[in-house]
C-alpha positions in Angstrom: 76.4 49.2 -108.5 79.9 50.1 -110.5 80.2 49.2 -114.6 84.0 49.1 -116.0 84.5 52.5 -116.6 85.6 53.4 -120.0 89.0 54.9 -121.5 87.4 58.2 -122.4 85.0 58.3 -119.3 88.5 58.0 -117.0 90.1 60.6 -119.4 86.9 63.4 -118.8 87.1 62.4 -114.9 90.4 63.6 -114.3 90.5 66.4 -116.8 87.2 67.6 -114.4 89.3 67.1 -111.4 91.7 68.9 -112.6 89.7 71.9 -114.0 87.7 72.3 -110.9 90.1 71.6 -108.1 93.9 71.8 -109.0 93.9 74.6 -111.5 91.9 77.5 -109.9 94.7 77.3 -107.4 97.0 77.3 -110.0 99.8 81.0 -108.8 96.6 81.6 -106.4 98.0 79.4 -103.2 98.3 81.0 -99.8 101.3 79.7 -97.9 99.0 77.2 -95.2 97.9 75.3 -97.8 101.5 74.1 -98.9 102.7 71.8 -96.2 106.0 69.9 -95.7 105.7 66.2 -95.7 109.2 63.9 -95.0 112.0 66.4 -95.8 112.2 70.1 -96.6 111.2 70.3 -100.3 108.6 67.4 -100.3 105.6 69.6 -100.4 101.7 68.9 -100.6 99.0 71.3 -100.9 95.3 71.2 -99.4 94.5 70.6 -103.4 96.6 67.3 -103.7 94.9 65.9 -101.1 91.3 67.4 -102.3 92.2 65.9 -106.0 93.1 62.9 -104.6 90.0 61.7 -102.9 88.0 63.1 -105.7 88.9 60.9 -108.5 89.1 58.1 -105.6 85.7 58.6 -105.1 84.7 58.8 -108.7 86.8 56.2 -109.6 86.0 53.8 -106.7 82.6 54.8 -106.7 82.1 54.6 -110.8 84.3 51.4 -111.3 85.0 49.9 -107.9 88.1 48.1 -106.8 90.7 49.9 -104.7 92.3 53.8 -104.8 96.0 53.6 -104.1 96.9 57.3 -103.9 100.0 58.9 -102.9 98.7 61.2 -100.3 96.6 58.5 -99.1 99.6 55.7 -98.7 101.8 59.0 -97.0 98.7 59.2 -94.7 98.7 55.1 -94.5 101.5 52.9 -96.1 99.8 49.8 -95.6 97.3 50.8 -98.3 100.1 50.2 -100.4 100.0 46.2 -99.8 97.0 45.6 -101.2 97.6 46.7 -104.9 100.2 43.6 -106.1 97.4 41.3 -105.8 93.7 43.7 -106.1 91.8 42.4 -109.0 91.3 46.1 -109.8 93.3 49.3 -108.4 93.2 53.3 -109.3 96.8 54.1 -108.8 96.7 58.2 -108.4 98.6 60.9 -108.4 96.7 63.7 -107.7 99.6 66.6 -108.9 102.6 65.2 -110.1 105.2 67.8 -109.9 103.9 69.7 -106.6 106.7 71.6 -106.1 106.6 73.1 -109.7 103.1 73.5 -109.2 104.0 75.3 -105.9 106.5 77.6 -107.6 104.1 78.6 -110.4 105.7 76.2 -113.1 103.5 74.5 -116.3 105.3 71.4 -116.0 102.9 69.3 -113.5 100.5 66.7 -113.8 97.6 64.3 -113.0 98.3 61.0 -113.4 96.1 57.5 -113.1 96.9 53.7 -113.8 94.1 51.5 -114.0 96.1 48.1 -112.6 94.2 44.3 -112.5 95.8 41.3 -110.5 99.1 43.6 -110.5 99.8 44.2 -114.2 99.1 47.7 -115.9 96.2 48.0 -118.4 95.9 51.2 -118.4 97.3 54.4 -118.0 96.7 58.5 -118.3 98.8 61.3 -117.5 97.3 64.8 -118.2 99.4 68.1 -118.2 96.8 70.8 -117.8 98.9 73.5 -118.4 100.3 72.4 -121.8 97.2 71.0 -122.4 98.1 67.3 -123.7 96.2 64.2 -122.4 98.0 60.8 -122.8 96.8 57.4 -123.5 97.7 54.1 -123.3 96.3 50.9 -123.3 98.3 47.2 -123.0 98.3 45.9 -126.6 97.0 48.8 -128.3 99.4 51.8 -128.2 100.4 55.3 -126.6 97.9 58.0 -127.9 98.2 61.7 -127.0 95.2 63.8 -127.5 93.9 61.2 -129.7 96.6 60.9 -132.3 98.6 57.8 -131.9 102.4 58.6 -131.1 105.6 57.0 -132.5 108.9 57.8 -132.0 112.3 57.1 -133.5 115.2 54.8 -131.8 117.6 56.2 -130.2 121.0 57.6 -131.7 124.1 59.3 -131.4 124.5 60.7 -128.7 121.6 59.5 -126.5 120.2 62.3 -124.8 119.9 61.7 -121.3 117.9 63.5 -118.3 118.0 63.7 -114.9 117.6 65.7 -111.3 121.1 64.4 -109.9 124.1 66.1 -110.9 126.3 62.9 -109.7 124.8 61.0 -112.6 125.8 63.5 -115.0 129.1 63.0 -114.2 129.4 59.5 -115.4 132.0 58.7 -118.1 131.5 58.3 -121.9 131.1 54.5 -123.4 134.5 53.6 -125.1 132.1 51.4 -127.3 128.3 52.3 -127.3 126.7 55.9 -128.4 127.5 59.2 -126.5 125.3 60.4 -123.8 124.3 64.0 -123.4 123.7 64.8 -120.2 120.4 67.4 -119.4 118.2 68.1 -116.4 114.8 66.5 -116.4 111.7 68.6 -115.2 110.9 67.6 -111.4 107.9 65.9 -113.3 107.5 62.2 -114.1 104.0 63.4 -115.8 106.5 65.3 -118.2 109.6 63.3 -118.2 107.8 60.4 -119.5 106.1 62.3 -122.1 109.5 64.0 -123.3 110.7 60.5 -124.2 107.7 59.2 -125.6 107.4 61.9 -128.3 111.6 61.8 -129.1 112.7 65.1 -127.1 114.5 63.1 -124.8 116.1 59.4 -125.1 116.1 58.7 -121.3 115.8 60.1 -117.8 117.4 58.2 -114.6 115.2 58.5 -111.0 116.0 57.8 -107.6 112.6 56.3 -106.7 110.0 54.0 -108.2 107.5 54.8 -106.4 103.9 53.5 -108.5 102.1 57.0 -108.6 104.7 58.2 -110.5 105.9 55.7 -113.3 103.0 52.7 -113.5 101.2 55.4 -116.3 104.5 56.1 -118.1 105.9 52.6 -118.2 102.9 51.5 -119.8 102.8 54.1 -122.2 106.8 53.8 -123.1 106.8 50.1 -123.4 103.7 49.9 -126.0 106.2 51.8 -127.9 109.3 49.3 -127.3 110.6 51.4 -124.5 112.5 49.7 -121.2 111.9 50.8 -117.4 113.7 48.9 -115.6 116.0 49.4 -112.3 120.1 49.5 -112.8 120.7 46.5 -111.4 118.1 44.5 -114.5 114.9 44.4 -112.8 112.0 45.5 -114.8 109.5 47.8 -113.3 106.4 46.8 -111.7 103.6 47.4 -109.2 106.6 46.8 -106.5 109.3 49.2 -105.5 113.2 49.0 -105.8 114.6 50.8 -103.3 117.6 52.8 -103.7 118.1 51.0 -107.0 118.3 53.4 -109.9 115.4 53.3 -112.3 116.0 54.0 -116.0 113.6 55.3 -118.6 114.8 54.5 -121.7 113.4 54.7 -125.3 115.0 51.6 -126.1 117.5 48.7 -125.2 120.5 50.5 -126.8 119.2 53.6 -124.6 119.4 51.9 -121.5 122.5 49.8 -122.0 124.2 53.1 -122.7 123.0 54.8 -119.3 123.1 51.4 -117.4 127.2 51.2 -118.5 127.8 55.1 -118.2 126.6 54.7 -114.1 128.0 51.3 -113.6 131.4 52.9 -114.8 130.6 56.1 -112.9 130.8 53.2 -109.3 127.0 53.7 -108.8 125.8 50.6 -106.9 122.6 49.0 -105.4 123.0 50.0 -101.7 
């Protein structure tokens, strides 16, 4: 028999997760147990996949509906066409940020979305390492480590982040703010969290994949944030493929990175 799990019960699963799987491995990982997945450079270790079907089982098991987990839609992709429409999914990602993890770097994650009839109600992203837990839930506001969090709009120049050099490149609005182009940390589980709290005013990905930004977007829209694709679509449970997705603070935060690649020639392929 499951009950609706709580916010604070999901929040002391996943930090037990963490504590007892991912982190004792944390610099202590023997080279077979990091593994090479689609490309050189997309890695998983033993302890994603270990992570990942425990908080699918206490999640699942706890709560019912359905785990969609990134090792577990690698392993299956049709797991993945059950979450627009399952009156309750566990959206994990058991380490966000492997390869950081792998070379022995703070910035990595765990990340869940709690997702009913395809819309986000909630989301958590804990960083073990730096120790912050985040919160948010639809209607009532991004909390890290139980202190609610604001942020100002953006300004002059926006600050901007991102892994691709090409975007970095793009030319300066004759009209709108300056950007200030800076890398972002291989990390969604950080990258979101560096614009919620004002270090960062945006960060521009490749992927949408639903592991990796369903917690964020949550989070950055309860505090008037936009992530939404380049060519206007906002984000969702569904995927954009090899559309652009910008995080941005704010509408004049996006506009200004939305312009600065549209004049740069990047295009929906």
């Amino acid at each position: 028999m499951t009950a609706e799990l709580d916010t604070d019960e999901v929040a002391q699963i996943i930090r037990g997760v963490a504590e007892r799987i991912v982190e004792p491995h944390f610099r202590h990982l023997d080279p077979d147990q990091v593994h090479e997945k689609t490309h050189p450079g997309d890695l998983v270790t033993d302890f994603d996949r270990q992570a990942e079907l425990a908080l699918s089982a206490e999640l699942v098991g706890r709560g019912g509906g359905l785990a969609v987990g990134e090792e577990a839609v690698f392993a299956d992709p049709d797991v993945l066409s059950g979450l627009p429409d399952a009156p309750l999914a566990w959206v994990i990602d058991p380490i966000d940020g492997t390869r950081n993890f792998v070379n022995g770097s703070d910035d990595h994650a765990v990340m869940v979305a709690e997702v009913r009839a395809g819309v986000t109600v909630r989301g958590w992203i804990y960083q073990p390492r730096h120790e912050h837990m985040y919160i948010a839930e639809a209607g009532a506001g991004t909390w890290r480590d139980g202190e609610k969090v604001t942020r100002p709009s953006s300004g002059d120049p926006v600050i901007a982040v991102t892994t691709h050099e090409a975007f970095q490149q793009a030319p300066q609005s004759v009209s709108g703010p300056r950007l200030d182009w800076g890398w972002s940390r291989w990390c969604c589980g950080v990258d979101y969290p560096r614009v919620l709290t004002g270090d960062v005013d945006a960060t521009v990905y490749l992927h949408s994949h639903p592991w990796d930004h369903l917690s964020g977007a949550l989070m950055l829209r309860e505090l008037g944030g936009v992530v939404r694709t380049l060519s206007g679509h906002d984000f969702g449970v569904k995927e954009f493929h090899r559309d652009p997705l910008i995080v941005a603070s704010d509408e004049p935060a996006y506009r200004a990175v939305a312009d600065a690649l549209i004049g740069l020639g990047v295009t929906v392929r």
